[in-house]
C-alpha positions in Angstrom: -19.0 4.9 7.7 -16.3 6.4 9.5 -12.9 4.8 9.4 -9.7 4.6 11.3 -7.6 1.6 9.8 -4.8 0.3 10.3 -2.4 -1.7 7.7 -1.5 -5.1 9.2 1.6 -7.7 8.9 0.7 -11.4 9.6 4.0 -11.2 12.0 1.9 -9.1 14.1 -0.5 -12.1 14.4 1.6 -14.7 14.6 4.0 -12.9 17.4 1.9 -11.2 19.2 -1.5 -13.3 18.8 -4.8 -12.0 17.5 -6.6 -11.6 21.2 -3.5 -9.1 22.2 -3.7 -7.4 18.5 -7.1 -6.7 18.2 -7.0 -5.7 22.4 -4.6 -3.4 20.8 -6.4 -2.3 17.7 -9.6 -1.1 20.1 -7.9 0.8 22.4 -6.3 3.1 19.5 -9.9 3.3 18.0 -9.2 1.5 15.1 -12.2 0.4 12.7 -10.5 -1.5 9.7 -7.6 -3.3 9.8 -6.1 -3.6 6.5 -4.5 -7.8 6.6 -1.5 -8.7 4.3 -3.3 -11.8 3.3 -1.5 -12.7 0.1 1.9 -10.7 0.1 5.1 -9.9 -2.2 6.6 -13.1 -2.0 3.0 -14.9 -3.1 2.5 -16.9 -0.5 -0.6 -16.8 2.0 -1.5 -16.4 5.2 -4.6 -18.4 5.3 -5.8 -21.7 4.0 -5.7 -22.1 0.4 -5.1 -25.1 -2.1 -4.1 -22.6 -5.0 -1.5 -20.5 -3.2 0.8 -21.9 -0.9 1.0 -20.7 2.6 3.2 -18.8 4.5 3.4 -20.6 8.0 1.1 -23.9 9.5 -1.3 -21.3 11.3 -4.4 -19.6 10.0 -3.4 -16.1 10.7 -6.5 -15.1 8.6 -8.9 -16.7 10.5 -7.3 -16.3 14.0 -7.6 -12.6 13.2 -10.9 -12.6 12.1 -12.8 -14.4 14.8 -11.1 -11.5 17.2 -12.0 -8.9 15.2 -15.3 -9.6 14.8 -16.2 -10.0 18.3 -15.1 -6.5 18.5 -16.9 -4.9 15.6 -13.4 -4.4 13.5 -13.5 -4.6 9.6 -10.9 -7.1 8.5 -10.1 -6.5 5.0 -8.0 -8.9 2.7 -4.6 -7.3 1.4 -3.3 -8.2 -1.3 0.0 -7.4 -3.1 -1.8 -7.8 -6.5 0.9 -7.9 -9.0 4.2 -9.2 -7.2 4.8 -12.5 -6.8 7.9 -14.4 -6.5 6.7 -17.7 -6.1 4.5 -17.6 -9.3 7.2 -16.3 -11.5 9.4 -18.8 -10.2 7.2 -21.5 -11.3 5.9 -19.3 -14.5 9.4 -17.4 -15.4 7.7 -16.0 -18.6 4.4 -14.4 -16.1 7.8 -11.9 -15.3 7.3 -8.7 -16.2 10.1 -7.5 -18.9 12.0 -4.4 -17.9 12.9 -2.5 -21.2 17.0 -3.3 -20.9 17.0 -6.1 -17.5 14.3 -8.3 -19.1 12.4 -10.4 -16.2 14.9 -9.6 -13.3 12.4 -9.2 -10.7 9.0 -11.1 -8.7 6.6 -9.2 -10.7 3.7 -10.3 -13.1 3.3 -8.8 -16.2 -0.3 -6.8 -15.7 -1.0 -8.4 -19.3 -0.6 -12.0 -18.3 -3.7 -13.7 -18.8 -2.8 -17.4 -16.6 -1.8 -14.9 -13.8 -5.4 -12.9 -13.7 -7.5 -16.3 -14.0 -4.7 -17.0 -10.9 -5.9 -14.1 -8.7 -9.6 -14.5 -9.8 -9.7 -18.3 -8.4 -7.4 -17.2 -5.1 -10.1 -14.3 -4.6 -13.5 -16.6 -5.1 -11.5 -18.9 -2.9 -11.0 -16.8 -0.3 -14.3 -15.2 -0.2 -16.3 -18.5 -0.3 -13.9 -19.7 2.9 -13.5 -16.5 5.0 -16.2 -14.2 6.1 -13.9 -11.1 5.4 -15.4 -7.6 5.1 -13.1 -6.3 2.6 -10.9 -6.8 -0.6 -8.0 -4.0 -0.5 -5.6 -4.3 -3.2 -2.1 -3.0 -3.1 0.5 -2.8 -6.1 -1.9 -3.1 -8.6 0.2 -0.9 -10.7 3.7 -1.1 -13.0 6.2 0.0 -10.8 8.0 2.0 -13.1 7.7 3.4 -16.8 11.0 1.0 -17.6 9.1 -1.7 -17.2 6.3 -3.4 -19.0 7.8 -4.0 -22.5 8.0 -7.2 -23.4 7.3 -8.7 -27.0 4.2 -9.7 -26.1 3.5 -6.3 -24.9 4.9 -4.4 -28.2 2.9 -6.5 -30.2 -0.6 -5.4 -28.1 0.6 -2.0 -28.7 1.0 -2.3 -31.9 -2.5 -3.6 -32.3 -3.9 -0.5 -30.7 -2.5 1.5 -33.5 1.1 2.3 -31.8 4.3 2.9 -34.2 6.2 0.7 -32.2 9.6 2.6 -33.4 8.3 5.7 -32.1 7.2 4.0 -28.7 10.8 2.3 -28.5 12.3 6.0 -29.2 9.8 7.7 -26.5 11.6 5.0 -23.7 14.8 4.9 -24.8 15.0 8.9 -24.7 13.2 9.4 -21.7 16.0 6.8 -19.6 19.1 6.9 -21.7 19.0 3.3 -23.0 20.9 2.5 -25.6 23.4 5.2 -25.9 20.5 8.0 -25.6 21.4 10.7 -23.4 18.7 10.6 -20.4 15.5 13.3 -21.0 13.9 12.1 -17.9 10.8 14.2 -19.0 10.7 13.1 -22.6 7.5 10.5 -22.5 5.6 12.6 -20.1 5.9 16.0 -22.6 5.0 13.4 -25.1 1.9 12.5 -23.3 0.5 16.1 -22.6 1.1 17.2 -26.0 -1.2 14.6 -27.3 1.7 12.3 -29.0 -0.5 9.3 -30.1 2.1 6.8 -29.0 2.5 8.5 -25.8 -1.6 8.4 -25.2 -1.2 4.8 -26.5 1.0 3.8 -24.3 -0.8 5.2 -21.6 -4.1 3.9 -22.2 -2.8 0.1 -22.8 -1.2 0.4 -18.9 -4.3 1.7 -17.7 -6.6 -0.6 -19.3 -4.1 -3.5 -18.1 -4.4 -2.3 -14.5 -8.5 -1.8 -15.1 -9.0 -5.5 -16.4 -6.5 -7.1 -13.3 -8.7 -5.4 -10.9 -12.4 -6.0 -12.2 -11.4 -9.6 -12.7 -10.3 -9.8 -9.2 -13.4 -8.0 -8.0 -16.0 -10.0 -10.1 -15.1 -13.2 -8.9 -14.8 -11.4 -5.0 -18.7 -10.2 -6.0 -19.6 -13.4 -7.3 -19.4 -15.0 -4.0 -20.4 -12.0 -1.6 -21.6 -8.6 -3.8 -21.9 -6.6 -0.1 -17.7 -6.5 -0.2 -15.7 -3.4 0.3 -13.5 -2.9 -2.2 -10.5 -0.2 -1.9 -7.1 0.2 -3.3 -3.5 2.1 -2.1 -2.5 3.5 -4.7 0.0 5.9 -5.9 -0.3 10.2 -4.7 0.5 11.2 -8.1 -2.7 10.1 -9.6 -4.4 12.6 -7.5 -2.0 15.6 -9.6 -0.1 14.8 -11.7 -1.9 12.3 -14.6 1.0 12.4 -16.9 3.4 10.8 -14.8 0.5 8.3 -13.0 -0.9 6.6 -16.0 2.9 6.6 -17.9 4.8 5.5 -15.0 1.7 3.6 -13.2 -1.0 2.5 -15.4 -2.4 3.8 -12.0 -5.4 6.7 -12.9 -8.1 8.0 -10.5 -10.6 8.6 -12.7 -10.7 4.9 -13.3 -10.0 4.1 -9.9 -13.5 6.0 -8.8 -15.5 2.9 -11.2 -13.6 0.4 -9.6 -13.5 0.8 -6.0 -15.6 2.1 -2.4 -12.5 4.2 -1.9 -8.9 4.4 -1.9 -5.9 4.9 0.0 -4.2 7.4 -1.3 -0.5 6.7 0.0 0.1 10.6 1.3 3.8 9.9 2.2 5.0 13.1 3.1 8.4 12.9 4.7 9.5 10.7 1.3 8.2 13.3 -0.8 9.7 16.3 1.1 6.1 17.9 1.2 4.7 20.0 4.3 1.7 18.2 6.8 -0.7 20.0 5.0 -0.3 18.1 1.7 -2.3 15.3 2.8 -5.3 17.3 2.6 -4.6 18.7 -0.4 -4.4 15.1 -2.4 -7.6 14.1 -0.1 -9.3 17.4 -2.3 -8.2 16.5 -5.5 -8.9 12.7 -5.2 -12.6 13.6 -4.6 -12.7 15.9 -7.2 -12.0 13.0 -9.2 -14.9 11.2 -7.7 -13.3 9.0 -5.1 -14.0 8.8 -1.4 -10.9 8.4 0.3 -9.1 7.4 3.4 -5.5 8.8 3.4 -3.0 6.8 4.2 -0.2 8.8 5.8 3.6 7.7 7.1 4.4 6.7 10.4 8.0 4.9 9.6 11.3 6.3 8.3 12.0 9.8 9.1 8.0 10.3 10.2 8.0 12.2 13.4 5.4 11.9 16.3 5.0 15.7 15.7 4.6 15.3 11.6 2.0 12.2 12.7 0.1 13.8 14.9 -0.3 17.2 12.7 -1.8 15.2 9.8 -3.7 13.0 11.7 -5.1 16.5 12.9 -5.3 17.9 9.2 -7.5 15.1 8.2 -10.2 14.8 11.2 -10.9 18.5 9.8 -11.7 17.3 6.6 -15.7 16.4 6.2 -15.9 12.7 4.1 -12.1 12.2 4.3 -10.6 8.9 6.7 -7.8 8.1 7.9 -5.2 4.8 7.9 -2.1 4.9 9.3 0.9 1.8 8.2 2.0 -0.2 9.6 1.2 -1.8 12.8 3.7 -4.3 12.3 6.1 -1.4 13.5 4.5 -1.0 17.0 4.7 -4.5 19.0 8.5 -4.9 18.9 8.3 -2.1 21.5 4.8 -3.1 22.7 6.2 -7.0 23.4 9.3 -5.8 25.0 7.5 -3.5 27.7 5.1 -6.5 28.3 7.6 -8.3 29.7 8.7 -6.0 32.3 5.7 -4.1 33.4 2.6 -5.8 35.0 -0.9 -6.0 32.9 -2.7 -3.5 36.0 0.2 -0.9 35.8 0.3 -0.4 31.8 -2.4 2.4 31.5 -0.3 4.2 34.7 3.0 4.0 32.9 1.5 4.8 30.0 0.1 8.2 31.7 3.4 8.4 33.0 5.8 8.6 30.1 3.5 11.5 28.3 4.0 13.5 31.5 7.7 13.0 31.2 7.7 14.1 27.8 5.9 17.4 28.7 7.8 17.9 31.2 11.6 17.0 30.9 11.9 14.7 27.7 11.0 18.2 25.3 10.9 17.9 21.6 12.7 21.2 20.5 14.7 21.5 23.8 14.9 17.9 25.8 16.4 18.3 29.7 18.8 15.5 29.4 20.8 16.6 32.5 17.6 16.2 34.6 16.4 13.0 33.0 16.6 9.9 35.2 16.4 7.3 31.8 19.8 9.5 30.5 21.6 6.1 31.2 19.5 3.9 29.0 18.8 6.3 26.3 20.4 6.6 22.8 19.6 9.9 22.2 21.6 11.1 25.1 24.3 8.7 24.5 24.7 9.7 21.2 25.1 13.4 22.2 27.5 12.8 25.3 30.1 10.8 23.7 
């Protein structure tokens, strides 16, 4: 099953309008689209009498009756463990940050209403919506400072963890409470086999394991032919330490739970060449996943940088691609609608890549020749 997906915003939808997005989505060649169905703020973007929605309109469905008439995957994304409408209602659900306490929208990963929660939005959803997919995002602590509540010292603690030592392991490693910072301390900790450390380690991992079967049972329980895939962290895919300390987030687990994953190969934010991408795709199925990098096209990603590891990854056998997020295209896409007539698209389309080759260069642009120099930023901003 090949795939070429596509991480989607319900903005898109409800701007833009499914018929133009999935008119889109088939001319780039896209397979999958990846829909943000239940976000960060825990509100939804379909019909639901558990979680309240996000707008009047049924983004969800609108979506999928277009996608489906042209043979696009829609898969259900959700923000798994963030969500500030829950923990507004449920203040103790927060998840405790070792010196902030519950400062933030996220659900502790041990909170047992909030799982039955997600398990009775999933059968929900399945038994409404004839989606193709379940693709979970932020199923994962989002940072080794977090996740330390009582409640949470006390399940250590029943897994055979000196709770002392595990307080000492935290406090050293981020310079709480008057300890100067050792930034590597817990991860050390962990690969030379300090019980705590492993403790620790496996309690976060088995906290992640048990969110995500209990959101893919109930999924299964309603339609067992689901895809189920996950974005998760690049670390897991070298560095184990740091992934199942600072995540809860390993891929050895992740290859029992899920189709495949979505490795999140952001390569620009992790100052690592185009090649890299290929290099986590290796070691991810070496753990026994099948995967479909997902690679940066926002911040300081380049066209160039895009283009060379869309490239890198075709050449891989078994490893697909997703790019996020096409949110980030229809500004521009809406504003040139407006101005340019449907029948002429494809020939100014045609027409700004041959201005590219030939005057707007990369490494050497022709400004001085250019007839947009008026309108355009980059010129501007060199010609002051």
């Amino acid at each position: 099953m090949a795939i070429f997906g596509v991480w989607m915003w319900p903005k898109s939808v409800r701007e833009c309008g499914a018929e133009a997005v999935i008119s889109r989505c088939r001319r780039m060649g896209v397979t999958d689209i990846y829909f943000l169905t239940k976000g960060l703020s825990g509100t939804a973007s379909c019909r639901s009498d558990i979680v309240p929605m996000d707008c009047e309109r049924d983004l969800l469905g609108e979506l999928l009756e277009e996608a489906h008439k042209a043979g696009i995957r829609v898969h259900a994304w959700f923000t798994s463990a963030s969500d500030i409408v829950y923990k507004e209602k449920h203040p103790e659900s927060g998840r405790y940050h070792y010196i902030k306490g519950r400062d933030q929208g996220l659900i502790s990963l041990a909170d047992e209403a909030y799982i039955t929660y997600m398990a009775d939005f999933t059968r929900e959803l399945c038994q409404a919506y004839p989606i193709d997919g379940l693709h979970l995002d932020y199923i994962r602590y989002n940072h080794n400072a977090n996740g330390w509540s009582e409640k949470d010292f006390e399940n250590l603690a029943a897994m055979g963890a000196n709770v002392e030592r595990v307080k000492e392991l935290v406090e050293t490693t981020w310079g709480y409470h008057g300890k100067t910072a050792n930034n590597s301390y817990i991860f050390n900790a962990y690969k030379n086999g300090d019980p705590d450390a492993l403790i620790i380690a496996n309690y976060r991992k088995n906290n992640i394991k048990e969110l995500a079967k209990h959101i893919i049972d109930s999924a299964k329980s309603v339609n067992p032919n689901l895809i189920f895939s996950a974005a998760t962290m690049p670390e897991g895919a070298y560095e184990a330490s740091y992934a199942d300390l600072h995540y809860g987030q390993n891929y050895d687990v992740a290859a029992e739970l899920y189709d495949y994953i979505c490795p999140m190969a952001y390569s620009t934010n992790y100052g690592k060449a185009d090649n890299w991408v290929v290099t986590l795709a290796k070691n991810s199925i070496d753990k026994g996943n099948k995967v479909v990098m997902g690679i940066q096209v926002f911040d300081s990603a380049t066209s160039t940088r895009i283009m060379a590891e869309m490239e890198n990854i075709r050449k891989e056998n078994g490893v697909y691609l997703a790019i996020g997020h096409l949110q980030r295209y229809f500004p521009c896409y809406r504003e040139l609608k407006k101005i340019i007539d449907g029948d002429k698209s494809n020939d100014f389309c045609h027409r700004i890549v041959l201005h590219g080759r030939a005057v707007c260069i990369a490494r050497r642009p022709k400004c001085y020749e250019c007839c947009l120099k008026d309108v355009c930023k980059h010129y501007s901003s060199k010609n002051k």
